[in-house]
C-alpha positions in Angstrom: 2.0 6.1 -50.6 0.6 7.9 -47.7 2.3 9.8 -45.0 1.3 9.6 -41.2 2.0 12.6 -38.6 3.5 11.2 -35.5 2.5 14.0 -32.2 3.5 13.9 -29.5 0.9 12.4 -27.1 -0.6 13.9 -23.8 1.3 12.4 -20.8 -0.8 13.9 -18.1 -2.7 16.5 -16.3 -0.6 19.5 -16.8 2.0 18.5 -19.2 1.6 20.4 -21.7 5.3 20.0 -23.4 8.3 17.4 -23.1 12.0 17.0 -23.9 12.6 15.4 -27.2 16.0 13.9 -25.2 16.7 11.0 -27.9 16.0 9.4 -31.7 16.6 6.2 -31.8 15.7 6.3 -35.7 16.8 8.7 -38.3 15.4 9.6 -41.8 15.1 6.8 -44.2 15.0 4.1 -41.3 12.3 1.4 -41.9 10.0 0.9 -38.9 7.8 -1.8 -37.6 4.1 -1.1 -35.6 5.0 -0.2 -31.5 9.0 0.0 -32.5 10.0 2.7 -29.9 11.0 6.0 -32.4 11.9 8.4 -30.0 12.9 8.8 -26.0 10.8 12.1 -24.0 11.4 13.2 -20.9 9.3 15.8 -18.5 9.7 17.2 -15.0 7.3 14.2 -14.1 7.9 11.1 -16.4 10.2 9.4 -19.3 8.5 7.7 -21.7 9.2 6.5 -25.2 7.4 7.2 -28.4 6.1 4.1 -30.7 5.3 3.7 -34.4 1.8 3.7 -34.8 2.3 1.3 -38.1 4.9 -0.1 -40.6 6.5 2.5 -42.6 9.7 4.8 -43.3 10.5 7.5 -41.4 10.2 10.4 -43.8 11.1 13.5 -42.0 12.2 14.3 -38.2 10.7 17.4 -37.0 12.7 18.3 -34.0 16.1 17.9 -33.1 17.3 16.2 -30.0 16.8 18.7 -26.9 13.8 20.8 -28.3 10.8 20.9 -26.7 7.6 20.5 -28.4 4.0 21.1 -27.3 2.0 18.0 -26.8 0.1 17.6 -30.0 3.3 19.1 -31.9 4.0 16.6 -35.1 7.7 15.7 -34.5 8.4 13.4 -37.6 6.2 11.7 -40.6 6.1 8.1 -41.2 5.8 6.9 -45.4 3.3 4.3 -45.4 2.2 1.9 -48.4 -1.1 2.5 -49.1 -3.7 5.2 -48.3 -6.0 6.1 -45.9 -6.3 8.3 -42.9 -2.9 9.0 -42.8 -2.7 10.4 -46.6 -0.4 13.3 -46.7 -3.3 16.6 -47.1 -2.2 19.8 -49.6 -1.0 22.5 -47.7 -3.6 24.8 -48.6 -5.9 21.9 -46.6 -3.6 21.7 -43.6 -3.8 25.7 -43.0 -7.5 26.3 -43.4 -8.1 22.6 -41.5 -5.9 24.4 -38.3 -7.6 27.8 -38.5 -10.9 26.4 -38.7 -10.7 23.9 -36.4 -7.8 25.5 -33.1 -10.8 27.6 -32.0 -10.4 27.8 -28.3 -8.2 28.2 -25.2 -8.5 24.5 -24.7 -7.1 23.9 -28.3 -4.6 26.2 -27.8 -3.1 24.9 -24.5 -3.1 21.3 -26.2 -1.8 21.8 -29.6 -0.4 25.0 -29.5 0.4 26.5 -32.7 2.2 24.8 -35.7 5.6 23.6 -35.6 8.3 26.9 -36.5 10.0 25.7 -39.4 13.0 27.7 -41.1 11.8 30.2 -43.2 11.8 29.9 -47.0 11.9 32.0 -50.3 8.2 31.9 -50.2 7.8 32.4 -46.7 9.8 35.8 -46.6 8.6 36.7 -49.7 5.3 36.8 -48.0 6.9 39.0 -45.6 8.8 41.3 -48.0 5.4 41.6 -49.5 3.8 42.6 -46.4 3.3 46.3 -45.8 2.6 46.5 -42.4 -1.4 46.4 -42.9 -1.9 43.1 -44.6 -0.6 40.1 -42.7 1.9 37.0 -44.0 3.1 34.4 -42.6 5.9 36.4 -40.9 6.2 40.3 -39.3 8.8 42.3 -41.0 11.0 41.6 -38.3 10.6 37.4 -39.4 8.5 36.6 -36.7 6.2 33.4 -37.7 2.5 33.8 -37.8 0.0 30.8 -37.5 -3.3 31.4 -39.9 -4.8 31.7 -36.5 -2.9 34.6 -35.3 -3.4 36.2 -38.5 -6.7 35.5 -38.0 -7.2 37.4 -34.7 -4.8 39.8 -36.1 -6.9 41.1 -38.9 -9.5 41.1 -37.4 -8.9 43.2 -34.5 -6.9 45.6 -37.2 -3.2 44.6 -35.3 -1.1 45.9 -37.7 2.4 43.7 -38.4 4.9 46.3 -36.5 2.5 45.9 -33.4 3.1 41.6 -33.5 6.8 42.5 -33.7 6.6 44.1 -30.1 4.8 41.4 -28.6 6.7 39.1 -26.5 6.0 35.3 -28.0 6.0 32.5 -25.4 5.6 29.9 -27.5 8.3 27.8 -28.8 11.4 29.5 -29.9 9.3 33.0 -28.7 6.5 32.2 -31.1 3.6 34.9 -30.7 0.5 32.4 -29.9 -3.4 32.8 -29.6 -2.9 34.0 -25.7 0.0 36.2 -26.6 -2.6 38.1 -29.0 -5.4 38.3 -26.6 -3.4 39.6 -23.7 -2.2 41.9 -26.1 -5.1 42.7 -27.3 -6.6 43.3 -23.4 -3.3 45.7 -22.1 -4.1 47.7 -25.6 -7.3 48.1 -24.3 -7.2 49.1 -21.1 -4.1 51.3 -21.8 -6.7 53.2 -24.1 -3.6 52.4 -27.0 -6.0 51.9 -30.3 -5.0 50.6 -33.9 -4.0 53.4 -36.4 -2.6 54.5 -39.8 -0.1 56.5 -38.2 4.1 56.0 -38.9 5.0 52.8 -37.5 7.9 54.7 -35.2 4.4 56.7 -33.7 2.7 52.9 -32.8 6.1 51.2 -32.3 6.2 54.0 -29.1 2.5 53.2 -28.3 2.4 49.9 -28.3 5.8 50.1 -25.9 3.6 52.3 -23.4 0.8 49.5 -23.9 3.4 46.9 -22.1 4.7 48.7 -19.8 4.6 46.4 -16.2 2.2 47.3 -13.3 5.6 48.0 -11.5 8.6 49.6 -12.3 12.1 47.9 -12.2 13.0 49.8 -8.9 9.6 48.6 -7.5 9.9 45.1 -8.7 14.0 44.4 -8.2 15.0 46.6 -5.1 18.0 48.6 -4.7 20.1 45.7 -3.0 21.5 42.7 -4.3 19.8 40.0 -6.4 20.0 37.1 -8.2 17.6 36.4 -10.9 16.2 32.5 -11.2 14.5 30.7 -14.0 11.7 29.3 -13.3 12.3 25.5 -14.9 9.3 23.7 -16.9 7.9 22.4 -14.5 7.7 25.4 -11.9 6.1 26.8 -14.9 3.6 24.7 -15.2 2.8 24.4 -11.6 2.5 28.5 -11.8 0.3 28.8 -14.8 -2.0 25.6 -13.0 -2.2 27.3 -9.8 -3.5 31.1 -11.6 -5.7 29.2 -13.9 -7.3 27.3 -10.8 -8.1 30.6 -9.1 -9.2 32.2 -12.0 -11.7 29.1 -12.7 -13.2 28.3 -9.3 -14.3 31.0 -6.6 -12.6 28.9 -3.7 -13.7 28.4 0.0 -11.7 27.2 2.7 -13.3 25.8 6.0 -11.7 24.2 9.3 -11.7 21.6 11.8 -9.9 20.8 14.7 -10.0 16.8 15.4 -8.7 14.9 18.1 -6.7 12.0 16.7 -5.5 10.2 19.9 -6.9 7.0 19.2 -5.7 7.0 15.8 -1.8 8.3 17.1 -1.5 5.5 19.3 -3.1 2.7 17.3 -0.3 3.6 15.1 2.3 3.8 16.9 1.7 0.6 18.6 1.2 -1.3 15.3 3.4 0.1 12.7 6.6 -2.9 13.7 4.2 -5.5 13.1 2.8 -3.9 9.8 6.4 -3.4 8.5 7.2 -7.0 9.2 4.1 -8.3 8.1 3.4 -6.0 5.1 7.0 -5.2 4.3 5.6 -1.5 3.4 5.9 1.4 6.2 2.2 2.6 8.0 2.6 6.4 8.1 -0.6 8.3 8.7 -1.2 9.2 5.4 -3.1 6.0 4.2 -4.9 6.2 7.3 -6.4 9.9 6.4 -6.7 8.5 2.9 -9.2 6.2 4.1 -11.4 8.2 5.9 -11.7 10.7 3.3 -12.8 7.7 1.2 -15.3 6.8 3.4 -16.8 10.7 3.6 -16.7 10.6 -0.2 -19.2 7.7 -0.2 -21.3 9.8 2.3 -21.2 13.1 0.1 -20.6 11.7 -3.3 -21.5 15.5 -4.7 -17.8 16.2 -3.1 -16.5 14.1 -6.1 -17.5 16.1 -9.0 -16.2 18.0 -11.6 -17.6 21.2 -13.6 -17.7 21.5 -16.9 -20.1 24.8 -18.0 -23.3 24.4 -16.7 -23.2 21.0 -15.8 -22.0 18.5 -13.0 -20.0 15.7 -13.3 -20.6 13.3 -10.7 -17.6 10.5 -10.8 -18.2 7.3 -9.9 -14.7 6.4 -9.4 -13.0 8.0 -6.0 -9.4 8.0 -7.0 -7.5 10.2 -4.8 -4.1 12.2 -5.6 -1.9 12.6 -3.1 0.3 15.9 -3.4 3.9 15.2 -3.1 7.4 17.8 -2.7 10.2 16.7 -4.8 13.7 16.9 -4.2 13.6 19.7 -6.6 11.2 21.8 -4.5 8.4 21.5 -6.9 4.8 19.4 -6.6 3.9 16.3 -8.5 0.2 14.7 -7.7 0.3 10.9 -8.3 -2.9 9.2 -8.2 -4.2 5.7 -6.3 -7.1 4.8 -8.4 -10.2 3.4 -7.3 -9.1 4.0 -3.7 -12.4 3.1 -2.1 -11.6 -0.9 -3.1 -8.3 -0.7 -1.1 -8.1 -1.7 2.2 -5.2 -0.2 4.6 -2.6 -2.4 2.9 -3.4 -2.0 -0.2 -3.7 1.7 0.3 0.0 2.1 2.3 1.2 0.2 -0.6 0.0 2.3 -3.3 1.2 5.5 -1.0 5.0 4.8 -0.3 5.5 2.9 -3.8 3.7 6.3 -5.5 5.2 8.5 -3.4 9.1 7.3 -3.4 8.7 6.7 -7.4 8.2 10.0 -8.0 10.8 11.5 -5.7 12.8 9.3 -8.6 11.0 10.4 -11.4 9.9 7.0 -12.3 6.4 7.4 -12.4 4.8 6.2 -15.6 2.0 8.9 -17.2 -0.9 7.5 -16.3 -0.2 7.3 -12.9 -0.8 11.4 -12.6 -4.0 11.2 -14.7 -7.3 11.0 -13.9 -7.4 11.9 -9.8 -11.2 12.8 -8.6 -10.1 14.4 -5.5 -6.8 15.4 -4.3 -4.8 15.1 -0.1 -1.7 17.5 1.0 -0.3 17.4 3.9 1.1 20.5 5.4 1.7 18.6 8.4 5.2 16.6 7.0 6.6 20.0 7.5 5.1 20.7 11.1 2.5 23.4 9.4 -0.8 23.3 11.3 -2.9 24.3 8.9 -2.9 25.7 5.1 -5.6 26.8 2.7 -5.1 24.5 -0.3 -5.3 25.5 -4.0 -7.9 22.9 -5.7 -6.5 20.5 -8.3 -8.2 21.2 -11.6 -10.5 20.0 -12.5 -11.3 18.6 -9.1 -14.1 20.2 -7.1 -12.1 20.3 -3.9 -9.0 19.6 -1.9 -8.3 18.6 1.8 -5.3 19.8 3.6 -4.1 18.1 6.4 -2.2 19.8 9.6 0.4 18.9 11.9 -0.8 16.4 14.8 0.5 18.1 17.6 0.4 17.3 21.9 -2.1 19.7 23.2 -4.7 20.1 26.3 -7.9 19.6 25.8 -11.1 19.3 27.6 -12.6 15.8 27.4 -16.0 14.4 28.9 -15.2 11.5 31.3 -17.8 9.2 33.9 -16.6 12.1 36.2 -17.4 15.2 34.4 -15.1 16.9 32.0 -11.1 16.7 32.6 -8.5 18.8 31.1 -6.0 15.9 29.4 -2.8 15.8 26.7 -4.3 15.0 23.4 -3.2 14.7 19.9 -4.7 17.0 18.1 -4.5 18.5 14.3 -6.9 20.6 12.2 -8.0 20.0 8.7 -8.8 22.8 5.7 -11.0 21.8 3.0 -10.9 24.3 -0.4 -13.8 23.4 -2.3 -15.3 25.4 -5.7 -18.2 27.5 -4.6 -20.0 27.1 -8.1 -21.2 23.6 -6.9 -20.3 22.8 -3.4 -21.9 25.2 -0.8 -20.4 25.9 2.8 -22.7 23.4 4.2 -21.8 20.7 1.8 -18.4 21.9 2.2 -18.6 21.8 6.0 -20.6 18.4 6.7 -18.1 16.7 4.7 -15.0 18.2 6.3 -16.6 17.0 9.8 -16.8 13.7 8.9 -13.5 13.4 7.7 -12.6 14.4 11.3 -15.4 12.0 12.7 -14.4 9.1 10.9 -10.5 10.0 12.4 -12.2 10.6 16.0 -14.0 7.5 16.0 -10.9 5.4 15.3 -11.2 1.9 16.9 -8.4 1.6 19.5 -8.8 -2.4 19.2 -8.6 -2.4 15.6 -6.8 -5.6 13.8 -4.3 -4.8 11.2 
């Protein structure tokens, strides 16, 4: 008889956690290969969880509205037979995971093990602990994974020190990055590791975390009202850091004159509704010619990953999209460069208005190679974008607003009304130099310029 883990599987860039919202099995249930086990639910997507084989459901990890890490084991499935699956000793499990969850890119995916309630042996482990050596759990009964233990011993963090450190894992579970930034406040607070009482490094290691601010500095005197950030603003926050932190970004400009493009629209988009069914906004429109520039500068659509460049082949653009809830989703339209105009407004409004709904499936937010905002929906003229990782760079797309301008006619140059709007590309500085940067960005705006006035729909 062997036992299978069942995880909880990635379901895009970012997600790094869902809703358990629904079992639609319970313990002892017999199962068939694909039978749906479970219902999930993110900020971005629903999805359902299938068997990966015949079996019987042997344990549920989670209850209904907990929230695991992707990664997490949520129940075992009893198999006949044995194989991959085949349940390992405990012993085997522990070193396995300390050997193996060696980096931050481990830690962000799998997290640490699943909290389970604590037994005899566990708080023996802890009874037994005397503040030096390390159990499973602090004297205060907080759970430690063999990897924080780990890290722990060998940075001489004594137990009372993990009780004062905030956990933001599940259930406030001190994790890897809980230890290390720790670990760097103790450092640079000039706090070090001692044999002293543990009410002397209790008080220590509360000077360690004090904020860069104090409460008066940081809530005011006036009235407030404090907000919790939800999941997905979470994530949003922590992607947004981890982006700066990652690339050394550049922003350039450029001002285009879109007139052509304005009123080829404009005169167009009645027939294209009828005819297409599907609404022309601009936004397939500047899809398209950035397509075209990423065929012209192909080093635009690259990714980093150490010392070496990723060049993708495929050019499949996310588009960033506000949600009702005031947070930022980026569906993807893959392989945009084999779309033509109706295939791209398709793919825009159907992308766009499923995830206002929260209908969009997982894979439709993975695997993007280059990413459009527009700033301009809200009648900004300009923004400096924060790149999508791990994309290379982003284009941000104004407001097209009435302006004069000089233009060259037969008869010299002429002061006219003109549409005009100006477009910000961030790009990563590691691999994409202001030239680079700056030819590209122009001929985005060329290709817009340019537009054919007599152009057949």
């Amino acid at each position: 008889m062997a036992k299978v883990e069942i995880l909880l599987p990635s379901m895009g860039e970012g997600i790094i956690e869902a809703t358990l919202t629904k079992w639609l099995v319970k313990e002892g249930d017999k199962v068939e290969e694909d039978q749906s086990l479970a219902e999930i639910a993110t900020d971005k997507v629903d999805s359902e969880i299938p068997s990966p084989q015949d079996g019987i459901i042997d344990q549920l990890l989670f209850n209904e509205d907990d929230v695991p890490k992707v990664g997490d084991t949520i129940a075992i499935l009893r198999t006949e037979g044995e194989g991959q699956g085949e349940e390992e000793k405990p012993d085997e499990k522990e070193t396995k995971k300390e050997a193996t969850t060696t980096d931050d890119d481990q830690e962000q995916a799998k997290q640490e093990p699943i909290e389970e309630k604590s037994t005899e042996s566990e708080k023996t482990d802890s009874q037994e602990s005397d503040g030096k050596t390390l159990g499973s759990r602090t004297p205060k009964g907080k759970f430690l994974s063999p990897l924080v233990r780990s890290i722990a011993e060998k940075e001489n963090i004594q137990a009372q020190e993990l009780d004062q450190i905030r956990g933001s894992g599940n259930t406030g579970r001190i994790t890897k990055k809980d230890v290390i930034n720790y670990l760097n406040t103790r450092t640079s607070s000039g706090v070090q590791p001692s044999d002293q009482p543990a009410e002397t490094q209790q008080t220590k290691t509360t000077e360690a975390a004090k904020p860069l601010v104090s409460n008066d500095q940081l809530y005011g005197s006036g009235d407030y009202e404090i907000i919790k950030m939800d999941r997905m603003r979470k994530l949003i926050a922590n992607h947004m850091v981890q982006s700066k932190q990652i690339s050394p970004h550049v922003t350039s400009f450029v001002e285009a004159d879109v007139t052509n493009m304005v009123n080829w629209r404009n005169k167009h988009k009645s027939q294209f509704l009828e005819r297409e069914n599907t609404k022309l906004t601009f936004t397939p429109l500047f899809i398209e010619a950035t397509v075209k520039a990423l065929k012209d500068f192909p080093n635009i659509n690259v990714s980093v990953d150490g010392d070496h460049i990723i060049l993708k082949k495929n050019i499949n653009i996310g588009m960033a999209t506000a949600l009702p809830s005031g947070n930022l989703i980026v569906p993807v339209i893959k392989n945009a460069d084999k779309l033509n105009l109706s295939g791209l407004a398709s793919n825009v409004n159907d992308l766009a208005n499923r995830a206002r709904d929260n209908k969009l499936k997982p894979e439709e937010i993975q695997g993007g190679t280059f990413t459009v905002t527009n700033f301009g929906t809200f009648r900004n003229i300009t923004g400096t974008p924060i790149i999508n990782q791990p994309q290379a760079a982003i284009l941000g797309i104004g407001s097209i607003d009435k302006k004069p301008a000089v233009i060259e006619t037969s008869e010299g140059d002429a002061i006219a009304i003109r549409h005009i709007m100006i477009l910000s590309l961030a790009y990563d500085h590691r691999v994409i130099d202001g030239a680079l940067g700056g030819m590209f960005l122009k001929r985005i705006a060329d290709y817009l310029e340019d537009f054919d006035p007599k152009r057949n729909i």
